[in-house]
One Martini backbone bead per residue (centre of mass of N, CA, C, O) as a GRO file, in nm:
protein
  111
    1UNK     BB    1  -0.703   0.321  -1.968
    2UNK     BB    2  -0.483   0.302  -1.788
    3UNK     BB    3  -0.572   0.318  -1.514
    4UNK     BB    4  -0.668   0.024  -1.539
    5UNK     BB    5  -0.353  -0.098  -1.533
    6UNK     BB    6  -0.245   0.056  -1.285
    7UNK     BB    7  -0.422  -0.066  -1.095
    8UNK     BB    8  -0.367  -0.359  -1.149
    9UNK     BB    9  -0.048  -0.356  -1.113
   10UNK     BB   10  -0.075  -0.286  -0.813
   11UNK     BB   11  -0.230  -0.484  -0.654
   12UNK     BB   12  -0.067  -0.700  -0.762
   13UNK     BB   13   0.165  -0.646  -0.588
   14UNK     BB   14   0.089  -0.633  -0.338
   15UNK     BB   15  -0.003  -0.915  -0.321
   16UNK     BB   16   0.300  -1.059  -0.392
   17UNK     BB   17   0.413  -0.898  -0.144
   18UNK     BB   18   0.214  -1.030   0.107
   19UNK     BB   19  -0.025  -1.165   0.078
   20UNK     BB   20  -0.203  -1.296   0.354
   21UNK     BB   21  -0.185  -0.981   0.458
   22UNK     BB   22  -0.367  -0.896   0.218
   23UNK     BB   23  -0.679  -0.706   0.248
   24UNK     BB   24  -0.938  -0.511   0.132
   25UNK     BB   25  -0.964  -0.421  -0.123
   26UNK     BB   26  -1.016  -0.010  -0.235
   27UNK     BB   27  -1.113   0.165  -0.475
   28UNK     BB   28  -1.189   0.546  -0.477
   29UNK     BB   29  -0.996   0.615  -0.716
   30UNK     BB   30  -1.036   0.689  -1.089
   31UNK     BB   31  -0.802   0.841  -1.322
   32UNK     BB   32  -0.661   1.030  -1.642
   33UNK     BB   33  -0.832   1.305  -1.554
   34UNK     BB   34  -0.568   1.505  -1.672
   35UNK     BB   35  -0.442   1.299  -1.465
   36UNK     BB   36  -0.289   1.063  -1.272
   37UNK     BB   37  -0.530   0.888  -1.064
   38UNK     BB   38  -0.526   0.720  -0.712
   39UNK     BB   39  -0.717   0.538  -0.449
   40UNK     BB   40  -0.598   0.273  -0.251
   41UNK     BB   41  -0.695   0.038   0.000
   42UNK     BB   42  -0.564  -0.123   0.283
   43UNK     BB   43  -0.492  -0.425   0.443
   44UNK     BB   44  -0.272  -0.473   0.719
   45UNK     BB   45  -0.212  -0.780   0.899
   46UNK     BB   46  -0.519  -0.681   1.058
   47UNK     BB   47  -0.449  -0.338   1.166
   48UNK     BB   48  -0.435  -0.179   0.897
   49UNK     BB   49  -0.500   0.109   0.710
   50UNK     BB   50  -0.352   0.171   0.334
   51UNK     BB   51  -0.295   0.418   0.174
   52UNK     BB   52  -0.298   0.463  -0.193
   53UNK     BB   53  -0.119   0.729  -0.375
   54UNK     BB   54  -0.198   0.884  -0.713
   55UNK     BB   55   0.038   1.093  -0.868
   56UNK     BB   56   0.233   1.223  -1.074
   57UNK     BB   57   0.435   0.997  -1.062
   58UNK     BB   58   0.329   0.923  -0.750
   59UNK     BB   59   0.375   0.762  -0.426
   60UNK     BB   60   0.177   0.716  -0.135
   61UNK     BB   61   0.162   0.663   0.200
   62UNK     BB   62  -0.087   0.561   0.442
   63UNK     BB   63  -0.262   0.586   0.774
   64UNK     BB   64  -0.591   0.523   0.838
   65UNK     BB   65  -0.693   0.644   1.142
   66UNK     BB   66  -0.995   0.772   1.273
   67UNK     BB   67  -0.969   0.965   0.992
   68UNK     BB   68  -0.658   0.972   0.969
   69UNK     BB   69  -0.384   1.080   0.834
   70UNK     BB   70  -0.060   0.900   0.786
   71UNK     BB   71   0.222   0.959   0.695
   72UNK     BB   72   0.521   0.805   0.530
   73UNK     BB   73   0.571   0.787   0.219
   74UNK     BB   74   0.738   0.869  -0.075
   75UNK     BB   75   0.752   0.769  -0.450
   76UNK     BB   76   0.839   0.659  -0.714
   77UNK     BB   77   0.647   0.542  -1.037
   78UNK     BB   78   0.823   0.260  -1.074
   79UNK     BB   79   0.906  -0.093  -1.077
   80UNK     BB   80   1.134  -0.061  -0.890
   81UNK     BB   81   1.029   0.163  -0.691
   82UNK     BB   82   0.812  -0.012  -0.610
   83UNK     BB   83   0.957  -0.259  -0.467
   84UNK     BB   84   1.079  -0.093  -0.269
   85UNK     BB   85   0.831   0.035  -0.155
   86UNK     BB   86   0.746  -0.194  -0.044
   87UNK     BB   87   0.971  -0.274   0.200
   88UNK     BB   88   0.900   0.020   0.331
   89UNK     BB   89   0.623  -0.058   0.408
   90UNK     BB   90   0.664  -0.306   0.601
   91UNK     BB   91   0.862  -0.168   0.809
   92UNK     BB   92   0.654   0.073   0.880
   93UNK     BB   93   0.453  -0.122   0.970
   94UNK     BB   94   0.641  -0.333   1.157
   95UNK     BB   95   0.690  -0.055   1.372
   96UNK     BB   96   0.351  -0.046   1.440
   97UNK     BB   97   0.371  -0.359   1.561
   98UNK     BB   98   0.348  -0.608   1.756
   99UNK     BB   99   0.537  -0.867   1.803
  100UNK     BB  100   0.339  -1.030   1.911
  101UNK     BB  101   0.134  -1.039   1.697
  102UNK     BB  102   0.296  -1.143   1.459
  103UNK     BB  103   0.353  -1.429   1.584
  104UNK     BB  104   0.067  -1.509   1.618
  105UNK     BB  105   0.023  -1.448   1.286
  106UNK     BB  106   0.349  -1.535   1.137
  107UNK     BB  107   0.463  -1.258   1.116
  108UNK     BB  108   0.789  -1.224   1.191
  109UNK     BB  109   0.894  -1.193   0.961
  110UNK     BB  110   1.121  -1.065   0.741
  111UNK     BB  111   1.177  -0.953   0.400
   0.00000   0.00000   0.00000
């Protein structure tokens, strides 16, 4: 039952990092047999979906557009290492976003 304590504590940041920047999370995959194995979807800004894959104690980041996956960055998977790589997440997806449209839906500041 790890998996389910991983699985809400990652959501869990992701939502307090984002806050209403993120929504329409979906979970794939869960699992911790023989390893723990996680595959979260989630919109971010309402303009891209962000696959979270875990998988050996590494979190991936990937944006998945038209059935195609292009990774952004991995990471390891532990309570600080997760709250920088939210920050490299935001940085990553607001540079393939226009200013503009970030302006229009209020977020343009950087955190």
């Amino acid at each position: 039952m790890d998996y389910i304590k991983t699985e809400r504590n990652l959501i869990k940041s992701l939502n307090e990092y984002f806050k209403d920047a993120a929504k329409d999370y979906a979970v794939n995959e869960s699992t911790d047999s023989p390893f723990l194995y996680l595959v979260i979807e989630i919109t971010l800004y309402n303009y891209f979906v962000v696959r979270v894959t875990v998988g050996k104690s590494t979190v991936f980041f990937s944006i998945i557009e038209s059935g195609f996956q292009l990774q952004l960055f991995k990471n390891q998977l532990s309570i600080s290492e997760f709250k920088l790589a939210l920050k490299t997440l935001d940085q990553e997806i607001r540079l393939r976003i226009p200013d503009k449209y970030l302006q229009a839906k209020g977020w343009q500041s950087i955190k």
